[in-house]
mmCIF file of the N, C-alpha and C atoms, coordinates in Angstrom:
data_MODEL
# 
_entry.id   MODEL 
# 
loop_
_atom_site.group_PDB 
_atom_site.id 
_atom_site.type_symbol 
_atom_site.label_atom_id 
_atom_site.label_alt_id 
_atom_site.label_comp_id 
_atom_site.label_asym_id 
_atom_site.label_entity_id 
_atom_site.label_seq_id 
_atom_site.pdbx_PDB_ins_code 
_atom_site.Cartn_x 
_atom_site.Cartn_y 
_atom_site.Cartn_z 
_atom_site.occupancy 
_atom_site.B_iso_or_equiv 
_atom_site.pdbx_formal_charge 
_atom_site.auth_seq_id 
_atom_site.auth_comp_id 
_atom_site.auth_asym_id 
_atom_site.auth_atom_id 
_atom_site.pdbx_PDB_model_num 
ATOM 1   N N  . UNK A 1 1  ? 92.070  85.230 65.188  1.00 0.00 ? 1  UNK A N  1 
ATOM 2   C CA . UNK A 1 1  ? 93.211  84.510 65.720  1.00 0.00 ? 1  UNK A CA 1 
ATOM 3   C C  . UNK A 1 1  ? 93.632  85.087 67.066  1.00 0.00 ? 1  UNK A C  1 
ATOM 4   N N  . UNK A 1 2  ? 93.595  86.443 67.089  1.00 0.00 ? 2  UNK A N  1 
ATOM 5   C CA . UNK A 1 2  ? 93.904  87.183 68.477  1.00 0.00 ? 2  UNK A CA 1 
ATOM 6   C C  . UNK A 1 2  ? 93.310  86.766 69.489  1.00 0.00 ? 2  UNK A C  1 
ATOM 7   N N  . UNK A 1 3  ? 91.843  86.723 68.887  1.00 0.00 ? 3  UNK A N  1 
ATOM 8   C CA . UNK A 1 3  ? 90.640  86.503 70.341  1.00 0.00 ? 3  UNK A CA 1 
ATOM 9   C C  . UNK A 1 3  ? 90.892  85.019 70.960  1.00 0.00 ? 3  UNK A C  1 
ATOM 10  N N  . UNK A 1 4  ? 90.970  84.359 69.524  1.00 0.00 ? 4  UNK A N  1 
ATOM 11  C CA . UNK A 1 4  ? 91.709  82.704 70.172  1.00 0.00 ? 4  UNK A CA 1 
ATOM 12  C C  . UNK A 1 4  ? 92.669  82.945 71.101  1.00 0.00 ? 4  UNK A C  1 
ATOM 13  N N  . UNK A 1 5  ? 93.576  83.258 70.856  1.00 0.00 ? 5  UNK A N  1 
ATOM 14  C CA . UNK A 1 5  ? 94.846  83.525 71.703  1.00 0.00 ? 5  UNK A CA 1 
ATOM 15  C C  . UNK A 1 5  ? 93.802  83.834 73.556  1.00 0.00 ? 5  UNK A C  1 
ATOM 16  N N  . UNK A 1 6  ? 93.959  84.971 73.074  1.00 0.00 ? 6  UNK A N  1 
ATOM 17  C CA . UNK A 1 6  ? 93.682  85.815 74.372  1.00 0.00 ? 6  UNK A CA 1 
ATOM 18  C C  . UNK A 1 6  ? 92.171  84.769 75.105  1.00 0.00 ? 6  UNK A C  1 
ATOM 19  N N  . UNK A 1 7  ? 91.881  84.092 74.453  1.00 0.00 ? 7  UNK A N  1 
ATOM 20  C CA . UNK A 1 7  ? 90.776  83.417 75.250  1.00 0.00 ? 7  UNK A CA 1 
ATOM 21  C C  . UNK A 1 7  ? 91.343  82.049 75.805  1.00 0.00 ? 7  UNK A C  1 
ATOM 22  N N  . UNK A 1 8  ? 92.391  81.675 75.190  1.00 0.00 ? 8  UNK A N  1 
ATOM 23  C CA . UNK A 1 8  ? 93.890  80.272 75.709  1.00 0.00 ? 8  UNK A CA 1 
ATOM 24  C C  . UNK A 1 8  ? 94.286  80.726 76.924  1.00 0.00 ? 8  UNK A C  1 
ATOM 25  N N  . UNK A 1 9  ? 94.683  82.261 76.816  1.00 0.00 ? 9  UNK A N  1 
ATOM 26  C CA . UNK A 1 9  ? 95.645  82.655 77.566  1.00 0.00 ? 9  UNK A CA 1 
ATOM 27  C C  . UNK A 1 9  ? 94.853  82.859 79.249  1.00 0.00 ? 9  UNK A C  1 
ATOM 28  N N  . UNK A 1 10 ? 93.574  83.210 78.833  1.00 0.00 ? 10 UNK A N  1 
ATOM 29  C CA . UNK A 1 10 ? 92.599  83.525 79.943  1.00 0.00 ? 10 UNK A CA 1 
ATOM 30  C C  . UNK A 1 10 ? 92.256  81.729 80.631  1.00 0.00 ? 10 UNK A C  1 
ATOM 31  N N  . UNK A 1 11 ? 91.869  81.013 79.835  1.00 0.00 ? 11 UNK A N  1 
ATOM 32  C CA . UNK A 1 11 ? 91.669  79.650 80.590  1.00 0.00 ? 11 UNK A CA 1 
ATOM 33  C C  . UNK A 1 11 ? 93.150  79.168 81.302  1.00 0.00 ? 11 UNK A C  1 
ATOM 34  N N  . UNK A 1 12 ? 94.195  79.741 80.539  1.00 0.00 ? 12 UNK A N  1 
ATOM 35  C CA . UNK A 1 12 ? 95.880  79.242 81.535  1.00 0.00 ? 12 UNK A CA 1 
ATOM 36  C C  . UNK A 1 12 ? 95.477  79.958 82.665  1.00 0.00 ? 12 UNK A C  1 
ATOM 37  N N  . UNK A 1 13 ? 95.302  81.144 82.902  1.00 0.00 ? 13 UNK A N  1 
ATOM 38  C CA . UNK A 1 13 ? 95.266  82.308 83.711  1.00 0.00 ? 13 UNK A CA 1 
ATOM 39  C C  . UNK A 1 13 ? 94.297  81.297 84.679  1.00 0.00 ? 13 UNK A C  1 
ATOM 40  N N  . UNK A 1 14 ? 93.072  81.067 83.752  1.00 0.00 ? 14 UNK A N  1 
ATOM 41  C CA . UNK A 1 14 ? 92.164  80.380 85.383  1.00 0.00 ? 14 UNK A CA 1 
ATOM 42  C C  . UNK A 1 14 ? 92.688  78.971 86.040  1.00 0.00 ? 14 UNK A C  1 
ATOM 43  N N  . UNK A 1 15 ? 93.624  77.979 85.361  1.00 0.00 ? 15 UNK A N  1 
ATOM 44  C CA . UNK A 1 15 ? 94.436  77.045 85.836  1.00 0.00 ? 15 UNK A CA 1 
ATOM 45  C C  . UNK A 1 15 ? 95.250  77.669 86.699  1.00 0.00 ? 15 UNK A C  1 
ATOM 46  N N  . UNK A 1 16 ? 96.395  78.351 86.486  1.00 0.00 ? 16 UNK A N  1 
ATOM 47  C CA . UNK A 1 16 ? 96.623  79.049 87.229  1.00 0.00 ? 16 UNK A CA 1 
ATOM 48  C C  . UNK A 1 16 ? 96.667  79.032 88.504  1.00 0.00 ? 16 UNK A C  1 
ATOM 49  N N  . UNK A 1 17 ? 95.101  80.319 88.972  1.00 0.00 ? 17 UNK A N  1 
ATOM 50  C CA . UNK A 1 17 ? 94.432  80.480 89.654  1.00 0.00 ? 17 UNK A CA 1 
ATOM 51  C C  . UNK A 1 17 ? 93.912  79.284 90.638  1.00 0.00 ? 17 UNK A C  1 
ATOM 52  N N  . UNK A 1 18 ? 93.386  78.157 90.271  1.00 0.00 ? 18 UNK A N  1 
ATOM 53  C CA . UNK A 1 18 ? 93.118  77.303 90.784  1.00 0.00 ? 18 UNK A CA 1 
ATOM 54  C C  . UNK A 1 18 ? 94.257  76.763 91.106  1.00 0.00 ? 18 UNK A C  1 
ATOM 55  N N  . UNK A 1 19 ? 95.729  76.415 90.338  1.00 0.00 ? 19 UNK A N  1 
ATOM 56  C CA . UNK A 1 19 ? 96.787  75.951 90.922  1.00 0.00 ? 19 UNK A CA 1 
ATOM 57  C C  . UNK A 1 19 ? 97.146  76.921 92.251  1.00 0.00 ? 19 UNK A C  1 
ATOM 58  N N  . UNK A 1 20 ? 96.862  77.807 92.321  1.00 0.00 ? 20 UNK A N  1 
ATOM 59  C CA . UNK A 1 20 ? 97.294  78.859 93.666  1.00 0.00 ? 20 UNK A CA 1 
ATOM 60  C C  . UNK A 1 20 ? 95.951  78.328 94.973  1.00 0.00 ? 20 UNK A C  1 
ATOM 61  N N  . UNK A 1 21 ? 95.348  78.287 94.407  1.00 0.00 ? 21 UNK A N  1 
ATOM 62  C CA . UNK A 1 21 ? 94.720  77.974 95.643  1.00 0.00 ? 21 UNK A CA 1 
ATOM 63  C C  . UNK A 1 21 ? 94.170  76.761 96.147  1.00 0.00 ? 21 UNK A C  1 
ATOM 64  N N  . UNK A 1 22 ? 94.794  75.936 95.335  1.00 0.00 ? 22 UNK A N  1 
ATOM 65  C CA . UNK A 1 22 ? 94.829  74.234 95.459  1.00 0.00 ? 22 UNK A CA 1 
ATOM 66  C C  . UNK A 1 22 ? 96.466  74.243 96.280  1.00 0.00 ? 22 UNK A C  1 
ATOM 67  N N  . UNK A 1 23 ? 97.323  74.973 96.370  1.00 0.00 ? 23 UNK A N  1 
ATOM 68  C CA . UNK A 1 23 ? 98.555  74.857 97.342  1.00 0.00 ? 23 UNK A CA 1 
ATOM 69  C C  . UNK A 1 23 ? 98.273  75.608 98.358  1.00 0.00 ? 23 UNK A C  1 
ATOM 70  N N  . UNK A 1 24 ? 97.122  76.143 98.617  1.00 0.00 ? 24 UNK A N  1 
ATOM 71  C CA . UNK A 1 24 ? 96.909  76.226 100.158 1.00 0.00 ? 24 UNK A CA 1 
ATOM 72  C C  . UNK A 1 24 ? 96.358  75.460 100.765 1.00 0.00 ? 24 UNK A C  1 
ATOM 73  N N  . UNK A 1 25 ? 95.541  74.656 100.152 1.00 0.00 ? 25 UNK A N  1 
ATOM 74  C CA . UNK A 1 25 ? 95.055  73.781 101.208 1.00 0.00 ? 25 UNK A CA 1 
ATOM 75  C C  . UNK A 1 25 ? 95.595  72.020 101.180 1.00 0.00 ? 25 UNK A C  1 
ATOM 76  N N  . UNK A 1 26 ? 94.834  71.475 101.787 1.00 0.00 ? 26 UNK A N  1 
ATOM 77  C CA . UNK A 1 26 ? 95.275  69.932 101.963 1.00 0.00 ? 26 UNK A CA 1 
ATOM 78  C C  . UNK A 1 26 ? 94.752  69.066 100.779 1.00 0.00 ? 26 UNK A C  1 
ATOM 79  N N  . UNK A 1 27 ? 95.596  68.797 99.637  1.00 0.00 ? 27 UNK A N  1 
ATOM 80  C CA . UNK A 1 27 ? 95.296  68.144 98.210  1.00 0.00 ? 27 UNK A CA 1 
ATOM 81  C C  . UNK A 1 27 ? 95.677  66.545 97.976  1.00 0.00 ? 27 UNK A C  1 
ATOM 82  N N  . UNK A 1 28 ? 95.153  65.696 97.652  1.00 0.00 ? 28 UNK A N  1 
ATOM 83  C CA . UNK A 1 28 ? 96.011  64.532 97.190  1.00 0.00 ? 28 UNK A CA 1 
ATOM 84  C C  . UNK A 1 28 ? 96.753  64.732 96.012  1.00 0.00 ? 28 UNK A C  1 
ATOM 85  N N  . UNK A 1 29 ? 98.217  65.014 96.019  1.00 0.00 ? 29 UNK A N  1 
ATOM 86  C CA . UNK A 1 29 ? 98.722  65.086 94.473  1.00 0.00 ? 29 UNK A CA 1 
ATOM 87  C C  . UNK A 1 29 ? 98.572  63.877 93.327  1.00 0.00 ? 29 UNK A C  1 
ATOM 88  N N  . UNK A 1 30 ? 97.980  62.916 94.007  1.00 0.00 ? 30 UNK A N  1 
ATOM 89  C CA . UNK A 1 30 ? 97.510  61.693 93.025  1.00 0.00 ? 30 UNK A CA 1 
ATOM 90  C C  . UNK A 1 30 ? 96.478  61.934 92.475  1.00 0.00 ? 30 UNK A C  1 
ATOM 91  N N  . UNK A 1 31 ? 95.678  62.813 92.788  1.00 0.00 ? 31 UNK A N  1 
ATOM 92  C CA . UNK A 1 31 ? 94.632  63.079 92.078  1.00 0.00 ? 31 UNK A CA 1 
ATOM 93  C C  . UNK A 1 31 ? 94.916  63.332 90.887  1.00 0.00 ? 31 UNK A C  1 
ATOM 94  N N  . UNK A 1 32 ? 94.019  62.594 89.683  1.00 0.00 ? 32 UNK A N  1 
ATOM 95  C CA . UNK A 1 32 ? 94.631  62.932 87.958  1.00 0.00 ? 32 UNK A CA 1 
ATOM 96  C C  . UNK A 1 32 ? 94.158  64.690 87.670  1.00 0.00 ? 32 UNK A C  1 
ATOM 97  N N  . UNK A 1 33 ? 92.840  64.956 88.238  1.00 0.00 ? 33 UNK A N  1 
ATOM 98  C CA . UNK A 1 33 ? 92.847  66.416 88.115  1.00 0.00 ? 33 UNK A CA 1 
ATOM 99  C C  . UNK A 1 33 ? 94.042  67.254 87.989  1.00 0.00 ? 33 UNK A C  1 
ATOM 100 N N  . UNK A 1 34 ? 94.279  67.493 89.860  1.00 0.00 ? 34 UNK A N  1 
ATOM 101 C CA . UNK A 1 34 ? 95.484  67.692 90.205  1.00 0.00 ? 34 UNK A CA 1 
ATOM 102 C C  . UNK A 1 34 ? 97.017  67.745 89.445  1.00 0.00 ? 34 UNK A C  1 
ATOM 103 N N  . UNK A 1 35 ? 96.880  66.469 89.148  1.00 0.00 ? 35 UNK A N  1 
ATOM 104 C CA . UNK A 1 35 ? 98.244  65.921 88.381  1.00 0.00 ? 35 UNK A CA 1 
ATOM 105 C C  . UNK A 1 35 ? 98.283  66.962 86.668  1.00 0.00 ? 35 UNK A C  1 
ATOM 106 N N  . UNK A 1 36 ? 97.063  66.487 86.328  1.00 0.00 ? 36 UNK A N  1 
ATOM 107 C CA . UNK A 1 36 ? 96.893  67.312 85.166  1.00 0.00 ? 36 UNK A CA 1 
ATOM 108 C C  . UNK A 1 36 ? 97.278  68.649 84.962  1.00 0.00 ? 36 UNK A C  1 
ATOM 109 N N  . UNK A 1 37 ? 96.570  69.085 86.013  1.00 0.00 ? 37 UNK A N  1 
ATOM 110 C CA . UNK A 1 37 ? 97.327  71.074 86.437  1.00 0.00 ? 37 UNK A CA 1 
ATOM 111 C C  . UNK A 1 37 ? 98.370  71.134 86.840  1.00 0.00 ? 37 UNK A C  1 
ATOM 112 N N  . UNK A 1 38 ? 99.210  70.325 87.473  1.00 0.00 ? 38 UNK A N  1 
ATOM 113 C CA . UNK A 1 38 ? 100.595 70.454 87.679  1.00 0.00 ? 38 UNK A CA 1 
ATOM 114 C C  . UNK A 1 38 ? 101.435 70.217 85.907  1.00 0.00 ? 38 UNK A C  1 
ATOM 115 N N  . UNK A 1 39 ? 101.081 69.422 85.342  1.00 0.00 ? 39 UNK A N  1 
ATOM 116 C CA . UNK A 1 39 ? 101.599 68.838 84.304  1.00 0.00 ? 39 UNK A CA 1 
ATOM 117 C C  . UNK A 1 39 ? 101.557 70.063 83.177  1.00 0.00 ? 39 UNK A C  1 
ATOM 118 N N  . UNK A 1 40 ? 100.561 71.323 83.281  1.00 0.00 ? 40 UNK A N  1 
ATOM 119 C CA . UNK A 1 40 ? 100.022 72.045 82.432  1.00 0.00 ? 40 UNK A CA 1 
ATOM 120 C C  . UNK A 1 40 ? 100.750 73.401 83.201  1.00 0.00 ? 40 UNK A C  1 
ATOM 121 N N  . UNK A 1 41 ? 100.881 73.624 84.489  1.00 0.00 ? 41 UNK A N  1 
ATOM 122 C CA . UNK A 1 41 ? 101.716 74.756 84.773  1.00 0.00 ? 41 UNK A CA 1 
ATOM 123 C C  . UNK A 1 41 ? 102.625 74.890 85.009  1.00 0.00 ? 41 UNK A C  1 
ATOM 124 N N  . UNK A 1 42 ? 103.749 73.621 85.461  1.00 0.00 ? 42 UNK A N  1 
ATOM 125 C CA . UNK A 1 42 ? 104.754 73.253 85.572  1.00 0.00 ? 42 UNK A CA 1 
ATOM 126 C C  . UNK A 1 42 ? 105.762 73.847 84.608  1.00 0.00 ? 42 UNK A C  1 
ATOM 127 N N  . UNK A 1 43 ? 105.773 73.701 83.670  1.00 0.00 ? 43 UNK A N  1 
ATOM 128 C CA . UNK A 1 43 ? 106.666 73.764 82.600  1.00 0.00 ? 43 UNK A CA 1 
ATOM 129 C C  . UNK A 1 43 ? 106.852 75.877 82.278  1.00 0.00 ? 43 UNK A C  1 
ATOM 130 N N  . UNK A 1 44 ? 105.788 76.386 82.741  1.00 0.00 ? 44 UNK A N  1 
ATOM 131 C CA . UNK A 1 44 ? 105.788 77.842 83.080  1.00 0.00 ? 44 UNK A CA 1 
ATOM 132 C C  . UNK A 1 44 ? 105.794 78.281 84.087  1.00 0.00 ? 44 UNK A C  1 
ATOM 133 N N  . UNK A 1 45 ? 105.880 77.618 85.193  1.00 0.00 ? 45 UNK A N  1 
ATOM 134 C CA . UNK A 1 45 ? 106.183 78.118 86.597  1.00 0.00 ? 45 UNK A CA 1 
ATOM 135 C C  . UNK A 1 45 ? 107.644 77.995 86.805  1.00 0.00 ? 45 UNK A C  1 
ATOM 136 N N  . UNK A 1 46 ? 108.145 76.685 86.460  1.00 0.00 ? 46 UNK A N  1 
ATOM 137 C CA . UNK A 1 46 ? 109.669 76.469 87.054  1.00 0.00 ? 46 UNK A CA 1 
ATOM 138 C C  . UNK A 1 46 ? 110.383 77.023 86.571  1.00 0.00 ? 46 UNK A C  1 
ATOM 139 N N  . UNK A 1 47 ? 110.686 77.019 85.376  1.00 0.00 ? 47 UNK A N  1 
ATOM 140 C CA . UNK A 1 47 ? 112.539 78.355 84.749  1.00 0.00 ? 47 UNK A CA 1 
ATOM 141 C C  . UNK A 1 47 ? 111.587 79.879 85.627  1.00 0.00 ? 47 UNK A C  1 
ATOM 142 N N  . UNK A 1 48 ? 110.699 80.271 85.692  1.00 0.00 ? 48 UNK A N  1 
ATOM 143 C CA . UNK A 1 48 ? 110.824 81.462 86.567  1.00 0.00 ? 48 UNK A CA 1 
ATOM 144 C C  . UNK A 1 48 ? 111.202 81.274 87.954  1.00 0.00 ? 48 UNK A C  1 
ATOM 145 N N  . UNK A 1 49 ? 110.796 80.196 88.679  1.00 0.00 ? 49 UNK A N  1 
ATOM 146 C CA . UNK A 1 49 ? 110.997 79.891 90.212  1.00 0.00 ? 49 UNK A CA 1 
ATOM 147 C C  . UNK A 1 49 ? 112.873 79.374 89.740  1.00 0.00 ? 49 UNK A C  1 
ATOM 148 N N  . UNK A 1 50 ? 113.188 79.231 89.002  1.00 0.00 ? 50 UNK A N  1 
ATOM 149 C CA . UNK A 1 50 ? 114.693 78.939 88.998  1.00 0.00 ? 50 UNK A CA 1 
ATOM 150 C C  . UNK A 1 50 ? 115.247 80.941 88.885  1.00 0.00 ? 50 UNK A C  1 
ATOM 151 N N  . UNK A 1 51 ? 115.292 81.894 88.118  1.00 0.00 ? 51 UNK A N  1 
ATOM 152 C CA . UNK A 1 51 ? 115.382 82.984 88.218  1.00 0.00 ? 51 UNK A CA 1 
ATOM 153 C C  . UNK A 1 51 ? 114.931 83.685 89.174  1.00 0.00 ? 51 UNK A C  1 
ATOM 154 N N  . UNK A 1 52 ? 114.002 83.206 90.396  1.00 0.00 ? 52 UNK A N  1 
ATOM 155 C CA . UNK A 1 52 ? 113.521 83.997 90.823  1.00 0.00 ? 52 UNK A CA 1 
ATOM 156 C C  . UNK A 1 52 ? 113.022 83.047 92.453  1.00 0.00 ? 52 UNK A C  1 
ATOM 157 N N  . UNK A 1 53 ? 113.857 82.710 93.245  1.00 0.00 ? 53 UNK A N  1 
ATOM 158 C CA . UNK A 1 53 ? 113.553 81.836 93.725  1.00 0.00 ? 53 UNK A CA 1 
ATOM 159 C C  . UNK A 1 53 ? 112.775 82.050 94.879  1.00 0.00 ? 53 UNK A C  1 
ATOM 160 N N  . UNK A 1 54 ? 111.749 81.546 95.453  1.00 0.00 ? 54 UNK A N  1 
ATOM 161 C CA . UNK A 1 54 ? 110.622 81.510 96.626  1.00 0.00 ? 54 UNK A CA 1 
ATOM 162 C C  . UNK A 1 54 ? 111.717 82.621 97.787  1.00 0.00 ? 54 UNK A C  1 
ATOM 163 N N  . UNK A 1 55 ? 110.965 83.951 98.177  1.00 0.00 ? 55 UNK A N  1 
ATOM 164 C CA . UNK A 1 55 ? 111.435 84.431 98.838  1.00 0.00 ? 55 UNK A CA 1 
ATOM 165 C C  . UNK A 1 55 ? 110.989 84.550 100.261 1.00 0.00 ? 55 UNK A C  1 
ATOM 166 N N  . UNK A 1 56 ? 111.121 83.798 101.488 1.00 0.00 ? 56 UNK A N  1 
ATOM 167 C CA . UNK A 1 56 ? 111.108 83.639 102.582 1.00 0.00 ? 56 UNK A CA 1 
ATOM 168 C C  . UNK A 1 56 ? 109.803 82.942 102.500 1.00 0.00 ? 56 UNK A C  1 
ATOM 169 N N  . UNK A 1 57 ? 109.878 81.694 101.601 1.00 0.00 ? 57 UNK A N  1 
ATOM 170 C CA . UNK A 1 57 ? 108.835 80.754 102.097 1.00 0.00 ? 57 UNK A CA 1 
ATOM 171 C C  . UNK A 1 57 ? 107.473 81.097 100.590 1.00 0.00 ? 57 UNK A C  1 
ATOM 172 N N  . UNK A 1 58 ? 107.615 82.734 100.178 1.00 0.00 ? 58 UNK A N  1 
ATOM 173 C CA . UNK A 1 58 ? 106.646 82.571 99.256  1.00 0.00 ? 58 UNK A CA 1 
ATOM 174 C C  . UNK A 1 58 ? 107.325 82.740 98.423  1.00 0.00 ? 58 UNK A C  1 
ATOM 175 N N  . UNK A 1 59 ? 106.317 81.912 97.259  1.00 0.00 ? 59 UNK A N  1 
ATOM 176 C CA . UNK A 1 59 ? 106.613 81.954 95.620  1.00 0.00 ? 59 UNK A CA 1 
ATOM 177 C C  . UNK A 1 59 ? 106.275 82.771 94.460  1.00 0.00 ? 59 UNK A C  1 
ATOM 178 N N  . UNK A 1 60 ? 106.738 83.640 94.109  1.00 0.00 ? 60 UNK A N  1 
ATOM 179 C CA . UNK A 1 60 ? 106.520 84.698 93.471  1.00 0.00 ? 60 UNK A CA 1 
ATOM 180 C C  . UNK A 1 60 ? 106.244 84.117 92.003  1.00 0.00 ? 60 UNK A C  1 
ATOM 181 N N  . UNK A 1 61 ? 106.707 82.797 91.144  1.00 0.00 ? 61 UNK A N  1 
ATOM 182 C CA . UNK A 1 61 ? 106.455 82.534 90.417  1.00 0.00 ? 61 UNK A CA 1 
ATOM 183 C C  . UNK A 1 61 ? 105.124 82.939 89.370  1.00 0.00 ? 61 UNK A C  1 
ATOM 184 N N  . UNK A 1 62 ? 104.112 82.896 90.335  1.00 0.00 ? 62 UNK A N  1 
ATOM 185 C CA . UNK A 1 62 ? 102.578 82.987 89.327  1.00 0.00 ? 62 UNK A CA 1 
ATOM 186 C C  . UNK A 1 62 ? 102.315 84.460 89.528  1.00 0.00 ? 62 UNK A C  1 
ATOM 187 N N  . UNK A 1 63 ? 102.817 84.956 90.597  1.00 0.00 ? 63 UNK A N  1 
ATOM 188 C CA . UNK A 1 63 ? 102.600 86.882 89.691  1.00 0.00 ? 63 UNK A CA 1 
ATOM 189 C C  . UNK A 1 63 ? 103.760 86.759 88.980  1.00 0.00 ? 63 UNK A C  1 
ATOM 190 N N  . UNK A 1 64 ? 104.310 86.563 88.825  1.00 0.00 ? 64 UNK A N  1 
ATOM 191 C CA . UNK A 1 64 ? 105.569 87.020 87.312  1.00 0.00 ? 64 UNK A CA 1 
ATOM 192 C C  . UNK A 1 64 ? 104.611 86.915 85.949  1.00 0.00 ? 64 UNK A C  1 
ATOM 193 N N  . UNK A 1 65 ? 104.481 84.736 86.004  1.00 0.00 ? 65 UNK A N  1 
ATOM 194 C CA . UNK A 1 65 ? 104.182 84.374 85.593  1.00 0.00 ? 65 UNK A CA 1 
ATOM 195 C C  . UNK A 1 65 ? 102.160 85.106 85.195  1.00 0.00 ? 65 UNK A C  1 
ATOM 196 N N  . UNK A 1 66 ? 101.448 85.952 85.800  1.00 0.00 ? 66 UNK A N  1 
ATOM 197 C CA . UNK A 1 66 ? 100.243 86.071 85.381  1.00 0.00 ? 66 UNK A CA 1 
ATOM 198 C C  . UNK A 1 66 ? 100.861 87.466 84.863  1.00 0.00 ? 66 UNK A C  1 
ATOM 199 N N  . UNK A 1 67 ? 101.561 88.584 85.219  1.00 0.00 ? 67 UNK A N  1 
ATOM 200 C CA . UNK A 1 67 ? 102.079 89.996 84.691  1.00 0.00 ? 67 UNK A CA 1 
ATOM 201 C C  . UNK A 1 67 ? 102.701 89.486 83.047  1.00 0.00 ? 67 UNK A C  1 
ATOM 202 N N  . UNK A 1 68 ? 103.372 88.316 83.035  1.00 0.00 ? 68 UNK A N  1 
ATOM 203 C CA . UNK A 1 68 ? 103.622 87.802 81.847  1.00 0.00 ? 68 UNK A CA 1 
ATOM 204 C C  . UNK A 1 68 ? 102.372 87.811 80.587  1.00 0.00 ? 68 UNK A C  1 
ATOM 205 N N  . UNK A 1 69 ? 101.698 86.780 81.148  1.00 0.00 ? 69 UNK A N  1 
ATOM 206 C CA . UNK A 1 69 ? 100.383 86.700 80.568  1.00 0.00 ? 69 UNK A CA 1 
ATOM 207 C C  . UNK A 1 69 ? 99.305  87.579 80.326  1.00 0.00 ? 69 UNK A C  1 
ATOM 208 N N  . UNK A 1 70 ? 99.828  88.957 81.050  1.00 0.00 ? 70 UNK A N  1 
ATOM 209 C CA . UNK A 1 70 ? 98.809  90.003 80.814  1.00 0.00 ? 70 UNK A CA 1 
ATOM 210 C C  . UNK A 1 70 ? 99.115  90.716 79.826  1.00 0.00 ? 70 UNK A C  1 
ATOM 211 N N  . UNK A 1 71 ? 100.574 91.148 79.910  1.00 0.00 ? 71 UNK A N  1 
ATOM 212 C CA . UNK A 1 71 ? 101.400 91.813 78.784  1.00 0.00 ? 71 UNK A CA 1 
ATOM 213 C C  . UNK A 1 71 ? 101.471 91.194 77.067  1.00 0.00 ? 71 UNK A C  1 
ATOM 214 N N  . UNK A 1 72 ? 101.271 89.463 77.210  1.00 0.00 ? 72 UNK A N  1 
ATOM 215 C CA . UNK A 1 72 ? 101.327 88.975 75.893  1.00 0.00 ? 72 UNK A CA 1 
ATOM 216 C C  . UNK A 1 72 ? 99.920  89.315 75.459  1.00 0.00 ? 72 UNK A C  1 
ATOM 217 N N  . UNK A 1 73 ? 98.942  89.017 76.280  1.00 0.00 ? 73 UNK A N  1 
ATOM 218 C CA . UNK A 1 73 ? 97.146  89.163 76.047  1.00 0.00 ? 73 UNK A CA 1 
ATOM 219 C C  . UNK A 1 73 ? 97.197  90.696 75.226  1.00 0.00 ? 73 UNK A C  1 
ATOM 220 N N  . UNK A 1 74 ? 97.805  91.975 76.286  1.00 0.00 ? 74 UNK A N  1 
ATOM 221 C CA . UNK A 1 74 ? 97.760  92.963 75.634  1.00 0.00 ? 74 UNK A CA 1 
ATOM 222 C C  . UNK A 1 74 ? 98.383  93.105 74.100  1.00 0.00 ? 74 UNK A C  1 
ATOM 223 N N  . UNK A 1 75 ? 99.863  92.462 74.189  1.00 0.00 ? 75 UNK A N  1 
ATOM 224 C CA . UNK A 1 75 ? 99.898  92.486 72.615  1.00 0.00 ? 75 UNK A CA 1 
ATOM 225 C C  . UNK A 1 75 ? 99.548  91.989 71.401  1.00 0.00 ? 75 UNK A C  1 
ATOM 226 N N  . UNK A 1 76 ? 98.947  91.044 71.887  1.00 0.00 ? 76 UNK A N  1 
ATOM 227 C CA . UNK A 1 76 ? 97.951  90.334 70.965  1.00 0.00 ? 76 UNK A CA 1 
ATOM 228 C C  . UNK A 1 76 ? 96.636  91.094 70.600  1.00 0.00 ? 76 UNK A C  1 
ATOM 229 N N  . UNK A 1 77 ? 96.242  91.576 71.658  1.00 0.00 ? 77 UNK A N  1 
ATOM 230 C CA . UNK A 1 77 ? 94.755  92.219 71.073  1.00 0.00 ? 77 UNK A CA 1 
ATOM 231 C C  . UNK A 1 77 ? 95.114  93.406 70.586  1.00 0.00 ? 77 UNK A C  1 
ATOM 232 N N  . UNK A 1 78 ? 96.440  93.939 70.450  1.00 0.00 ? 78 UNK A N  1 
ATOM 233 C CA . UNK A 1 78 ? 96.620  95.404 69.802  1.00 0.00 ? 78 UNK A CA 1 
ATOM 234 C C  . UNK A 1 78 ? 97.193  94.984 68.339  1.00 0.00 ? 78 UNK A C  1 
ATOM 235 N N  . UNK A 1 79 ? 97.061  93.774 67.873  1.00 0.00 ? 79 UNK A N  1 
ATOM 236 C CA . UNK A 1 79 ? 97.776  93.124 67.165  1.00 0.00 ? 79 UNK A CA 1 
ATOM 237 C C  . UNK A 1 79 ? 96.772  92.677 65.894  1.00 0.00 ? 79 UNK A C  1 
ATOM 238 N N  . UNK A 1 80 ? 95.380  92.834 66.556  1.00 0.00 ? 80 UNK A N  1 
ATOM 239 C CA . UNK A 1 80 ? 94.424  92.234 65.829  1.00 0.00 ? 80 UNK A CA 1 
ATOM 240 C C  . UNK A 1 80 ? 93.473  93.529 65.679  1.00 0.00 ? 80 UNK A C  1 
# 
């Protein structure tokens, strides 16, 4: 059940990832891809970007949000 976990938590982690570097460059947000990864990180990016709001232009959201995800991964696999 752990390894499940921690192997969920690693494919969010690579959405993520791709959500970070799909906002640097020039994207159609109509794209259903696109749309899809917004729809899937959204809901864990924003109450942190509300606590923690973009500081001079950058968004600190997805390191919170991946230090989050590292710390649950760790307690899960010490768990199993």
């Amino acid at each position: 059940m752990g390894d499940l976990l921690g192997k969920l938590i690693g494919l969010y982690e690579i959405a993520l990832l791709i959500r970070i570097v799909i906002s640097w460059v020039p994207h159609n947000p109509y794209n259903q891809a696109i749309r899809f990864l917004y729809k899937i990180t959204d809901p864990v990016l924003n109450p942190v970007r509300k606590l923690i709001p973009p500081f001079k232009g950058i968004d600190l959201s997805p390191v919170i949000v991946f230090i989050g995800l590292g710390i649950v991964k760790r307690m899960v696999g010490g768990m199993f």
